[in-house]
C-alpha positions in Angstrom: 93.9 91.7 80.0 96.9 92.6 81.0 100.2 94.6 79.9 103.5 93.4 80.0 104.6 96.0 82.4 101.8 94.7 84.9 102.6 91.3 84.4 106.3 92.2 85.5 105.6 94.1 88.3 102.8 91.2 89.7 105.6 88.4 89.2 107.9 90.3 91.3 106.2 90.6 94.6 106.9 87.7 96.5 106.1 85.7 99.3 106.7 83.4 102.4 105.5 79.5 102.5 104.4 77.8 105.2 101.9 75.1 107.1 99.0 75.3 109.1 98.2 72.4 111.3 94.6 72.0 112.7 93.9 69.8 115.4 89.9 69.1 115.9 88.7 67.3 119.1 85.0 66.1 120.6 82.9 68.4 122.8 83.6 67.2 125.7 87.4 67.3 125.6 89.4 69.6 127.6 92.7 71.4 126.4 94.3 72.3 129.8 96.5 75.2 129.0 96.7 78.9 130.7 96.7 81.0 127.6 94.4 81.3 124.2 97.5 81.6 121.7 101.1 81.6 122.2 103.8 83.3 119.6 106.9 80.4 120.0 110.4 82.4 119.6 112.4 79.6 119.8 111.3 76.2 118.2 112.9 75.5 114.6 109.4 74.3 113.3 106.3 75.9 115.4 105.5 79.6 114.9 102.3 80.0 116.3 99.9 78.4 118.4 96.2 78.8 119.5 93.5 77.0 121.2 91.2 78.5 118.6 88.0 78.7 120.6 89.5 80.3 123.6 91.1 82.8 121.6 87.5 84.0 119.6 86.0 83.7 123.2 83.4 81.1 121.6 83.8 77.9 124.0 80.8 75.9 123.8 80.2 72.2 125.9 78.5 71.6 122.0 81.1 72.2 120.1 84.7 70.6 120.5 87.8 72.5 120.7 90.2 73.3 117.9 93.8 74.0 118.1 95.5 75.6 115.4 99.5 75.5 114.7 101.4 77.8 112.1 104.9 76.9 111.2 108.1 79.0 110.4 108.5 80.6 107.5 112.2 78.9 107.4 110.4 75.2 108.1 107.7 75.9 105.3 110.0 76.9 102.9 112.5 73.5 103.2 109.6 71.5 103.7 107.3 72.8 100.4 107.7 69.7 98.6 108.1 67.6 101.0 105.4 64.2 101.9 102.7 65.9 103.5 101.8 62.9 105.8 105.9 63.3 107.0 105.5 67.0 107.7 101.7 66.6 109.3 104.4 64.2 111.5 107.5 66.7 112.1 104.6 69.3 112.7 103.0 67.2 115.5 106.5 66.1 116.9 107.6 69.8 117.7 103.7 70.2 119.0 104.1 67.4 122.0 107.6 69.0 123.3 106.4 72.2 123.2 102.7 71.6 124.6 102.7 67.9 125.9 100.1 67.8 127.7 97.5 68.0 124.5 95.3 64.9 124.1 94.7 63.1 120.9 92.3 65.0 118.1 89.4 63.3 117.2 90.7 64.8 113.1 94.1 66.4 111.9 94.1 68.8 108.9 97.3 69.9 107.8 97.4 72.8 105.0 100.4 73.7 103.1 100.3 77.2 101.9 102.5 78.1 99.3 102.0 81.7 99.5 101.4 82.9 103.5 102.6 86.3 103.7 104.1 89.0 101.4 108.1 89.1 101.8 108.5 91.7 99.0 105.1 93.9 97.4 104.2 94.5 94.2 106.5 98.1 93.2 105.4 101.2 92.5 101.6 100.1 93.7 100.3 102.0 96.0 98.0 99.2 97.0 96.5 98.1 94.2 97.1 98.2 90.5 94.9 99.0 88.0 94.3 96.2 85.6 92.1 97.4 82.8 89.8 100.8 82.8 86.7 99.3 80.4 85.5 97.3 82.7 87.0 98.3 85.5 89.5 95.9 86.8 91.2 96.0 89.8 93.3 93.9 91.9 94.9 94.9 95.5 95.7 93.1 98.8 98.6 93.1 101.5 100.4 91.5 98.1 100.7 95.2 97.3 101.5 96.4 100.8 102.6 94.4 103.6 101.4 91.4 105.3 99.7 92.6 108.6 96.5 94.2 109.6 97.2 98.0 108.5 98.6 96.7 105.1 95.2 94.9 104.3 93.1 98.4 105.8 95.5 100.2 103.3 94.9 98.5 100.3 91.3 98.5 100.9 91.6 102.3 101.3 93.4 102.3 97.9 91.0 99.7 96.1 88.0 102.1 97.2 89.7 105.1 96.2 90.4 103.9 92.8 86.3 102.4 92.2 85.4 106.1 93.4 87.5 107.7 90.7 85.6 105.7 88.3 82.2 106.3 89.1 
């Protein structure tokens, strides 16, 4: 479907790695902390962390709690192919120094994602490309901008911009 030229231009973008750490507990428990999400500046491992409910404003005596844990890019990237049972470990390790007052999770997911965030966009795209004209084919994404908010709402403004010149 697609040309070489494409296929080029698509292998070059490329992208950060990293882990997500989810931390599921029972209805009743209570995560005693004085914010909804904290950005961490200064841990080697631990990016990001939210109490997830608190943060969408949805706690519920139903529904436990969730807390959710990003890495760095840096960690992600030495750890990609590492045991993920040792890194769920390393992950959680960081997690008690920095909040130790957490209580066990009833259920621990940890997610490896190999591709998080752009580092370097697809070139010459000015978000999206153009893959094939009959049918129409398009693909587009912050892999053809930037990985943040306004690089998503600009690749959707290209994508629909693009379907509307071929109607």
């Amino acid at each position: 479907v697609i040309n070489e030229s494409q296929k080029q231009q698509l292998e070059s973008a490329s992208y950060s790695s990293r882990y997500a750490l989810g931390l599921f507990y029972e209805a009743s428990t209570r995560i005693d902390v004085p914010w909804a999400a904290q950005y961490i500046t200064d841990n080697p491992c631990i990016r990001f962390i939210s109490i997830d409910n608190k943060k969408r404003n949805i706690e519920s005596p139903e529904i436990g709690p969730s807390v959710v844990v990003h890495t760095t890019v840096r960690f992600g990237t030495e750890h990609l192919d590492s045991d993920p049972a040792e890194v769920q470990q390393l992950i959680l390790s960081h997690l008690e120094k920095i909040v130790p007052s957490l209580p066990k999770p009833a259920s621990i997911k940890c997610q490896k994602w190999r591709y998080s965030q752009v580092t370097k966009a697809v070139p010459n795209c000015l978000g999206q490309m153009i893959l094939h004209t009959q049918p129409l084919l398009i693909c587009g994404g912050d892999g053809f901008t930037c990985s943040n908010f306004d690089g998503c709402i600009d690749s959707a403004m290209s994508l629909a911009e693009a379907v509307k010149s071929h109607l």
